[in-house]
DRENTORKOL-3810 file (N, C-alpha, C; in nm, 4 decimals):
REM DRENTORKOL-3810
@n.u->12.6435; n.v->9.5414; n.w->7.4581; ca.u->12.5511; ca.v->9.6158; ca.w->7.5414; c.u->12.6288; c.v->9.6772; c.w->7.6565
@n.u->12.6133; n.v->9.8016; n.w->7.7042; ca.u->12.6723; ca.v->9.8895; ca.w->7.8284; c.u->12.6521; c.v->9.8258; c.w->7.9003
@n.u->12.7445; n.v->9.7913; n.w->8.0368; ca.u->12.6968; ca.v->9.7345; ca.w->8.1750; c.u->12.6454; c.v->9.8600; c.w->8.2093
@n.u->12.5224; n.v->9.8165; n.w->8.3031; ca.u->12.4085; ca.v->9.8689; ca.w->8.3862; c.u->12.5021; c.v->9.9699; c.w->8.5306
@n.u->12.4715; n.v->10.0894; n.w->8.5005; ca.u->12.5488; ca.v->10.1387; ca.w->8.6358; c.u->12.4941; c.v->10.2386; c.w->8.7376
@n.u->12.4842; n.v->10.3139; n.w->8.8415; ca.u->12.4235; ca.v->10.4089; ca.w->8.9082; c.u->12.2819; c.v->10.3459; c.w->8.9233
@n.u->12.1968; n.v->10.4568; n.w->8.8943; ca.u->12.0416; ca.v->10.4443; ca.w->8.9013; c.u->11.9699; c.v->10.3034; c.w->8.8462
@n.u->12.0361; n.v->10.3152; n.w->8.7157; ca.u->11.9494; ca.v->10.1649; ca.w->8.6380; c.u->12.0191; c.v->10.0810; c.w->8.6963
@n.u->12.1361; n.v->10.0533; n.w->8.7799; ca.u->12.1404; ca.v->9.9007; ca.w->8.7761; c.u->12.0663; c.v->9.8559; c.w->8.9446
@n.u->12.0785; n.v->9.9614; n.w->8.9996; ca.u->12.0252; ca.v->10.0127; ca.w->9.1308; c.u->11.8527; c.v->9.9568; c.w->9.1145
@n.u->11.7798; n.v->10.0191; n.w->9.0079; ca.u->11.6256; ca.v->9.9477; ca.w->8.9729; c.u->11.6530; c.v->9.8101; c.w->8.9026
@n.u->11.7465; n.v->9.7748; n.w->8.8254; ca.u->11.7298; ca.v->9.6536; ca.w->8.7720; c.u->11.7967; c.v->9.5581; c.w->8.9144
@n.u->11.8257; n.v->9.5718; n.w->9.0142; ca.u->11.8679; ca.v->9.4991; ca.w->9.1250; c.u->11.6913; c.v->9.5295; c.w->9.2249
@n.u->11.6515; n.v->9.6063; n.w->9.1854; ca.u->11.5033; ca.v->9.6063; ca.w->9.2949; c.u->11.3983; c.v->9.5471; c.w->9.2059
@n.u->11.4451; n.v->9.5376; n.w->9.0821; ca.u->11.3232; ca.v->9.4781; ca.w->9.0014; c.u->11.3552; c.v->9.3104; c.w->9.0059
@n.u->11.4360; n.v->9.2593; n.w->9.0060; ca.u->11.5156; ca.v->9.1377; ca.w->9.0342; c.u->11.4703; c.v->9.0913; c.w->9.1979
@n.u->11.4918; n.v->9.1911; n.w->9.2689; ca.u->11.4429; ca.v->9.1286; ca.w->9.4497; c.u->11.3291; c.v->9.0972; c.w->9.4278
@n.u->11.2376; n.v->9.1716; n.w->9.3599; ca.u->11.0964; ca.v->9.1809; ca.w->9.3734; c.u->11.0176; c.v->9.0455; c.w->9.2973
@n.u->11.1037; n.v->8.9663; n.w->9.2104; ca.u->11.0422; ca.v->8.8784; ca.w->9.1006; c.u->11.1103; c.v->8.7703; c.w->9.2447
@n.u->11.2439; n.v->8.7212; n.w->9.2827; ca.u->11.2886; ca.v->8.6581; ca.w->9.3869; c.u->11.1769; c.v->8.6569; c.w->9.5001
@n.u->11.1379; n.v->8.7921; n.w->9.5618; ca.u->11.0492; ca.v->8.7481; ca.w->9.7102; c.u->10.9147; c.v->8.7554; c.w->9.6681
@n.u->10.8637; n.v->8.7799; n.w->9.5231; ca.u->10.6718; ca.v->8.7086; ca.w->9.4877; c.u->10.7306; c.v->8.5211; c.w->9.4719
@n.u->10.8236; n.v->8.4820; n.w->9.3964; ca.u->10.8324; ca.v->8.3663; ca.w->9.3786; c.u->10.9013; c.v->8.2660; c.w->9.5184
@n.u->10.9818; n.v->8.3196; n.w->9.6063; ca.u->10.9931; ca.v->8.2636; ca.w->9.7243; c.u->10.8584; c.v->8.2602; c.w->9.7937
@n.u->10.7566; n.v->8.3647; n.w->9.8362; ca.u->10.6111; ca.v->8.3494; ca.w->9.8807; c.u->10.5560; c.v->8.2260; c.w->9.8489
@n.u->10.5021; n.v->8.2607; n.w->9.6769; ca.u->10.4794; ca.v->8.0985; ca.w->9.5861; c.u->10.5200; c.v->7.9799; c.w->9.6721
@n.u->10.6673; n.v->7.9830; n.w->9.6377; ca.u->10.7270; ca.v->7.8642; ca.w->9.6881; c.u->10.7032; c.v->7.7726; c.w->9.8469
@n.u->10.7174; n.v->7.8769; n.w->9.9065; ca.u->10.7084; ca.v->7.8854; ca.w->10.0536; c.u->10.5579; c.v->7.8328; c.w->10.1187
@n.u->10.4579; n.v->7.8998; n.w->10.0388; ca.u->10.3067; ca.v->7.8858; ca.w->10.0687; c.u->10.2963; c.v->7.7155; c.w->9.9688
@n.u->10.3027; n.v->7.6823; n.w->9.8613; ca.u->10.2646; ca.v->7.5371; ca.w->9.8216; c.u->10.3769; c.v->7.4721; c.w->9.8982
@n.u->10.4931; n.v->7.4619; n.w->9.9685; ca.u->10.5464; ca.v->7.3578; ca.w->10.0134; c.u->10.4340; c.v->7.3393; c.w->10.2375
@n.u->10.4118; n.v->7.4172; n.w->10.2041; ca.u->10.3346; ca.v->7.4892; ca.w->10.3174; c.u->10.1326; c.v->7.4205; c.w->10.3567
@n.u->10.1329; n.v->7.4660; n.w->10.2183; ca.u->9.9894; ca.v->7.4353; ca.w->10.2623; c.u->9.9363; c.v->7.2970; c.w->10.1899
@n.u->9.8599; n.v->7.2250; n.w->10.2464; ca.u->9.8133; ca.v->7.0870; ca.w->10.1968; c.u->9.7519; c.v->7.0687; c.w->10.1121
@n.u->9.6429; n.v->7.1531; n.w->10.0602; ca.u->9.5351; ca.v->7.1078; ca.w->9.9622; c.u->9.6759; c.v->7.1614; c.w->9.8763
@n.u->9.7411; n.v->7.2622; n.w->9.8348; ca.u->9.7929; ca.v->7.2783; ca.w->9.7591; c.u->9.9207; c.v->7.1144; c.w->9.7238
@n.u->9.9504; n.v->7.0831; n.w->9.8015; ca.u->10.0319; ca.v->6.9546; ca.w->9.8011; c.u->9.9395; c.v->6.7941; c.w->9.7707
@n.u->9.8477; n.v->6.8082; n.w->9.8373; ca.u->9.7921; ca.v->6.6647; ca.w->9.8292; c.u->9.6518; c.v->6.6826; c.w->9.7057
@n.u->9.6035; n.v->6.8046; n.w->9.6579; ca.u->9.5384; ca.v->6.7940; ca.w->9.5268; c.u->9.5969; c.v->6.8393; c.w->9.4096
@n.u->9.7019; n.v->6.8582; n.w->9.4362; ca.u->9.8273; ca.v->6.8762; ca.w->9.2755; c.u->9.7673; c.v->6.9861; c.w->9.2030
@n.u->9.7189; n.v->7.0946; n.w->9.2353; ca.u->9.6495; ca.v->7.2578; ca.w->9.2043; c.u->9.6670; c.v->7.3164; c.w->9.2922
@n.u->9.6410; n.v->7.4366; n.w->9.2682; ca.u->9.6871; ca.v->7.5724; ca.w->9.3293; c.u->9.5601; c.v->7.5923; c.w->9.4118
@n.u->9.5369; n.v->7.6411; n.w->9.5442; ca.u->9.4452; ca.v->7.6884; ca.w->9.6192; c.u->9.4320; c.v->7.8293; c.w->9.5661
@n.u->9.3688; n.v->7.8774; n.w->9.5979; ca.u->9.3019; ca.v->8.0344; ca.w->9.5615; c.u->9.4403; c.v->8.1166; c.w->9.6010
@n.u->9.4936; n.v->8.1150; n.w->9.7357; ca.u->9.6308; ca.v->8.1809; ca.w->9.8276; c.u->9.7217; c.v->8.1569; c.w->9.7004
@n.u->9.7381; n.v->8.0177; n.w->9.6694; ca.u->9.8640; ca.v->7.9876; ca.w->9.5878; c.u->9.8453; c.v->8.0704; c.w->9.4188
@n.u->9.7248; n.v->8.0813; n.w->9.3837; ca.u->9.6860; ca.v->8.1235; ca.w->9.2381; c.u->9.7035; c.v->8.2773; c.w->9.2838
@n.u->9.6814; n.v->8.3163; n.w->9.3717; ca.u->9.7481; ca.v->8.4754; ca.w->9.3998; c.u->9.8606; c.v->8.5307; c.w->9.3814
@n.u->9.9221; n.v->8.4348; n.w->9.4250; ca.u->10.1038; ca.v->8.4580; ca.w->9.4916; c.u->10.1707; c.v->8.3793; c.w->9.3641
@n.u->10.1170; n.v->8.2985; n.w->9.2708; ca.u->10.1567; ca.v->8.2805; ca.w->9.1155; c.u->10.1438; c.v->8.4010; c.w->9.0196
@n.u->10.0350; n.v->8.4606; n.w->9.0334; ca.u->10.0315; ca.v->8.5737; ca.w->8.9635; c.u->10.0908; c.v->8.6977; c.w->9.0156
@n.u->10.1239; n.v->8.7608; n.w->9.1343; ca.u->10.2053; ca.v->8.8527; ca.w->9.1576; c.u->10.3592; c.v->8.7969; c.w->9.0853
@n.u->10.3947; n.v->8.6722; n.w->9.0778; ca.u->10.5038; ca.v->8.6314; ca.w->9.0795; c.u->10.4957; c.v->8.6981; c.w->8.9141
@n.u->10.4131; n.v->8.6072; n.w->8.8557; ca.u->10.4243; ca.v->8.6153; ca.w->8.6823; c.u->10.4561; c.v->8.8278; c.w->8.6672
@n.u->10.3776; n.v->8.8726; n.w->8.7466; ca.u->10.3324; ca.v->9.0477; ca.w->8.7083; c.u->10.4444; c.v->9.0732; c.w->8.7496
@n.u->10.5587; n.v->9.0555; n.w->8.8493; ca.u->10.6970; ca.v->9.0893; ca.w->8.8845; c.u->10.7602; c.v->9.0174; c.w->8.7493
@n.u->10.7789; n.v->8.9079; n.w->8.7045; ca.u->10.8706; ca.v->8.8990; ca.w->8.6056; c.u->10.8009; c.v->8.9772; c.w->8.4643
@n.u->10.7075; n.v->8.9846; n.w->8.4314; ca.u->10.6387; ca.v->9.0852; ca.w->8.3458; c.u->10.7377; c.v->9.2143; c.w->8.3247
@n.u->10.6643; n.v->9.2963; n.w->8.4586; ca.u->10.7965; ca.v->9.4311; ca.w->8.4447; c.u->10.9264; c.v->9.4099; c.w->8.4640
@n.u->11.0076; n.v->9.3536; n.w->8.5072; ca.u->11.1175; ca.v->9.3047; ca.w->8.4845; c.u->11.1698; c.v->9.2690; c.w->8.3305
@n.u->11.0506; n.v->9.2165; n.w->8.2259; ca.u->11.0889; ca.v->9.1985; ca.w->8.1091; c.u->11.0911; c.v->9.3000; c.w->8.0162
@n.u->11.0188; n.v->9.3582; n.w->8.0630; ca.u->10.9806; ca.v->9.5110; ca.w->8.0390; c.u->11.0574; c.v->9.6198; c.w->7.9369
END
């Protein structure tokens, strides 16, 4: 396979940040908030910021 150069590797490096800072959010918000920690499920905030995460690695797979 060609290494990625100019433009595409330029979007495949912004499509990559973008799957990194939905899943740091995730991360950040359940180590963060309590019901999410002390009832072992996702609060409504956390089931948000899981699914932006999943829809960033989506197009990324793309």
């Amino acid at each position: 396979m060609a290494e990625r150069t100019g433009p595409v590797q330029a979007q495949h490096r912004a499509d990559e940040a973008a799957v990194q800072t939905a899943y740091t959010a995730f991360i950040q918000h359940t180590q963060k908030c309590t019901p999410c920690r002390t009832d072992g499920a996702d609060c409504g905030t956390a089931s948000a910021l899981r699914q932006t995460w999943r829809d960033a690695r989506t197009a990324v797979a793309v």
